[in-house]
C-alpha positions as CSV (number, residue, x, y, z in Angstrom):
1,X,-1.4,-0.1,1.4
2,X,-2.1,2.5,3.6
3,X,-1.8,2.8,7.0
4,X,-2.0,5.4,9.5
5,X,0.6,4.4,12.6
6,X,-1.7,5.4,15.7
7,X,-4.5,3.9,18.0
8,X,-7.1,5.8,17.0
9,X,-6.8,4.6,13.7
10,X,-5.9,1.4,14.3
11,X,-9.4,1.0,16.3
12,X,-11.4,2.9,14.6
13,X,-10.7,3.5,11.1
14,X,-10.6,1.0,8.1
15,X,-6.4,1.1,7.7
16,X,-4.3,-1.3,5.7
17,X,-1.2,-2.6,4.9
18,X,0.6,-5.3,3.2
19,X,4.3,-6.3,3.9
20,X,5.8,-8.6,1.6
21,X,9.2,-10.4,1.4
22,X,9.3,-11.7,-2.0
23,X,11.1,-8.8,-4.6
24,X,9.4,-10.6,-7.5
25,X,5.9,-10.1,-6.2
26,X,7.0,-6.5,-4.3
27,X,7.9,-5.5,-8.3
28,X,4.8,-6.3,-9.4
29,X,3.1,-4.2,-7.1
30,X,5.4,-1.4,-7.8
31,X,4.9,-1.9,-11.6
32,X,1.3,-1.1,-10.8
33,X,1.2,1.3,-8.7
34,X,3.3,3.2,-11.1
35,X,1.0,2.6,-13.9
36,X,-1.9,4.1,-12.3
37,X,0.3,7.1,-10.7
38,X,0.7,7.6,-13.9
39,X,-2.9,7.8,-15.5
40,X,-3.5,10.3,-12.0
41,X,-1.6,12.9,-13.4
């Protein structure tokens, strides 16, 4: 995700984030996020 680092955000806007320890599952994000990079351009 997303996530812009200050207060005002962090009160006020609709941030996210995910943090994950797993390489398996972090490579399957990655794979994905890729793939639609891809189709963006």
């Amino acid at each position: 995700g997303s996530f812009n680092w200050t207060i005002s955000a962090d009160r006020y806007n609709f941030e996210n984030a995910l943090f994950l320890s797993e390489p398996a599952v972090a490579a399957r994000y990655e794979s994905e996020f890729e793939r639609i990079w891809e189709q963006a351009k």
